[in-house]
Every structure is written in structure tokens, then in C-alpha cells.
N, C-alpha and C positions, 0 to 999 in steps of 0.2 A: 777896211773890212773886205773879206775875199767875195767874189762874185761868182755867183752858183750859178750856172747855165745849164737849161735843160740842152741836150743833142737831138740834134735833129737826126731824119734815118743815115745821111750820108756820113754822119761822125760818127756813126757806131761800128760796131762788128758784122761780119755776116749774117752770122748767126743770128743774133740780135735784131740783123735787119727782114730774115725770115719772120720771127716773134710780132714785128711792126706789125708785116703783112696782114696775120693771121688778126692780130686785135685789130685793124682799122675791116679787114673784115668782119670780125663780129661785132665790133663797136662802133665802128663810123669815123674813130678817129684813136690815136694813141695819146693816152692818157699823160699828163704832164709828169704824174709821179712813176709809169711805166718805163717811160722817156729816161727818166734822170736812171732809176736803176739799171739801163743800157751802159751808162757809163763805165759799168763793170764789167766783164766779160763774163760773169755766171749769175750773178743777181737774178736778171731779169727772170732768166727761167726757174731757178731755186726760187726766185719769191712766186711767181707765178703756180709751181709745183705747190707748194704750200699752200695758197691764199684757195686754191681749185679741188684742195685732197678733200675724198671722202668725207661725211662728217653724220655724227646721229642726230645733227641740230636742224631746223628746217631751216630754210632759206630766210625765214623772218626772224627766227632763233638768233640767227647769224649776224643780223642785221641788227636786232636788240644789243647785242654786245661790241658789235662794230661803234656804233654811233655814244653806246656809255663810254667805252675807251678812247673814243676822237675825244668826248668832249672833256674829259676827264682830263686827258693828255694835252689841251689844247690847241689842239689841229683843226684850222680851220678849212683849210685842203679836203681833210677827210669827213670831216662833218658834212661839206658843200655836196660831196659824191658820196657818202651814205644817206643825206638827206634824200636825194634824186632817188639811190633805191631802198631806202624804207616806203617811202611814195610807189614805186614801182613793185615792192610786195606789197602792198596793200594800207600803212599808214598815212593818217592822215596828215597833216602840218600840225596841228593840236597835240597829236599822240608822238611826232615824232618829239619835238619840243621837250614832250615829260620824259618820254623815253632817254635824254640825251641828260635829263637831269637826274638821271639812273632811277627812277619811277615807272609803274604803266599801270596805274589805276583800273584802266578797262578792259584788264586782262587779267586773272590773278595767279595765274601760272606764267606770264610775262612779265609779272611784276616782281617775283622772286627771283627770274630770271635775272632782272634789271637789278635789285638789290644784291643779288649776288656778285652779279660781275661787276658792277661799283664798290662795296668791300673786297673782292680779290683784287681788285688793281690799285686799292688807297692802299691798302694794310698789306701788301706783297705777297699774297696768301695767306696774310694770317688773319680768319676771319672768324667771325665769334661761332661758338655751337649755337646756338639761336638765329643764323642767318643761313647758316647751315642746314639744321632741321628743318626752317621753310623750307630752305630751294627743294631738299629731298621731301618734303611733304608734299610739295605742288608739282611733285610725278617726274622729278627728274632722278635720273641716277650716276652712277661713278664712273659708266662710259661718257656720261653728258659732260659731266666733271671736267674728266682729262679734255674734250674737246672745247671745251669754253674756256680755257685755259690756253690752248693751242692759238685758239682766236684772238685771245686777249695780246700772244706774245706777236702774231700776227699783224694784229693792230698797233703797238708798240714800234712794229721798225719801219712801216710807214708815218705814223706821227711823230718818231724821233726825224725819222728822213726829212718831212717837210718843215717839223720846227726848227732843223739847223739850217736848209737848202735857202728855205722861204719862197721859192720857183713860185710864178704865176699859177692862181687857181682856174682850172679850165672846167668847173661847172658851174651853174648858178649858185651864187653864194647864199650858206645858210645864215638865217638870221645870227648874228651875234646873242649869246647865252651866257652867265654867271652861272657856273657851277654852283650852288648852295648848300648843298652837302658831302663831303668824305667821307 
């Protein structure tokens, strides 16, 4: 079986080794799944450009569909470090949990949220007019659309990355979860 090594900064690029900088500046440390995308020579900053663009979603928006996508996709990488900041916007350990089982009961414009981006990533976008009609009945629209969609593919090439990589998870690991519905 091949052996996935994350690079440290002196294996990377220059460039790459700039990008270090700046996230152990804003972060405290460079992230294990940051790390492996240096392996590339433009990864890092295309994903980073991407994962940082604009969005009409809020920060917790973001974070509802980040963590239905880890869990869906089974990445426990990315669950561990959405787990940390769904906590950091404001979810509890309870709510992330339902959140990640594509639910959010105690929100009901988060919980259309959650049902939606768990049907657009089971069903490939092909999602019933009935899960549809919620999301747009609980105040979303067809800019939110394309950007929860953006996120979702977003989240996709980090969970592919660590479920082929399988590199050390470097957050507090999140409780292990059975997805129970598609």
C-alpha cells in the first residue's frame, strides 16, 4: 500500500512555503490537510482561493454544509476540524451531532439547510421538488443555491483527499457517527 506523507515546510515550494507562514500566522499551526495540498505546486493556493471566496452563506451556513458533507463523504479529518468550528460559530456538541446527520431541529431555516445539502450530495443534485420547495420556503434563494453547491464541491476534494491520503488528523477527533439517512 503506498505511504501518504504529509511535507513539512522544507519539502515544499517557495511559494507554498510563504502560504505556511501566513496560516501558522493566523492559525497557530498548518493544518495536516493544508500541508499535503503543498505537495502540489498550485493546490494550495487554488484550494485556499476557493475554500476563502466570497459567499451569501453565513459563516454557520457554511459550516451546516461543511460538516453534512464530511459526514456523508466519511472524512473523519474533516469532521474533527468542522467539529472545532461549528463549536467556534456557536454549535453546541448536541447540535453539531444532528447537524452532521444532515438534521437541525433547532433551527428551521437550518434544518432545510441541512436537508438540502444532504439530498444534493446523496442524489448528485438530483433532489426532489419537495426538498426543494422547503429550502426556498425557509428564505433561501438561487444565489444561496449555486453557493451551497460550490461548498459542497469544496468539501468533496478535501474528503476525497483525506479518504485516499488517510494523513494524521491534527484536531480533536470527532465522536465517531453512522450516517442513517441518504
Amino acid at each position: 500500500m503506498p505511504q501518504f506523507n504529509v511535507p513539512t515546510k522544507a519539502e515544499v515550494s517557495e511559494s507554498n512555503q510563504k502560504i505556511f507562514d501566513q496560516l501558522e500566522k493566523g492559525l497557530g499551526f498548518v493544518p495536516n490537510l493544508y500541508a499535503y495540498y503543498a505537495k502540489n505546486e498550485t493546490a494550495l493556493p487554488d484550494y485556499l482561493a476557493l475554500q476563502n471566496r466570497t459567499s451569501t452563506l453565513s459563516k454557520k451556513e457554511r459550516e451546516v454544509v461543511n460538516l453534512v458533507v464530511s459526514q456523508y463523504n466519511g472524512c473523519h479529518y474533516c469532521q474533527s476540524a468542522h467539529t472545532v468550528l461549528g463549536g467556534l460559530n456557536g454549535f453546541t456538541e448536541d447540535q453539531i451531532l444532528e447537524i452532521r446527520r444532515g438534521t437541525a431541529s433547532f433551527d428551521a431555516k437550518l434544518d432545510a439547510l441541512a436537508k438540502f445539502t444532504l439530498a444534493t450530495t446523496a442524489n448528485k443534485g438530483q433532489v426532489s421538488d419537495s426538498t426543494k420547495d422547503a429550502f426556498f420556503s425557509a428564505g433561501y434563494t438561487e444565489a444561496n443555491l449555486i453557493d451551497i453547491v460550490i461548498n459542497i464541491g469544496d468539501k468533496i476534494i478535501s474528503n476525497y483527499i483525506h479518504n485516499l491520503a488517510q494523513f494524521a488528523i491534527d484536531f480533536p477527533l470527532a465522536k465517531k457517527l453512522e450516517l442513517e439517512t441518504a
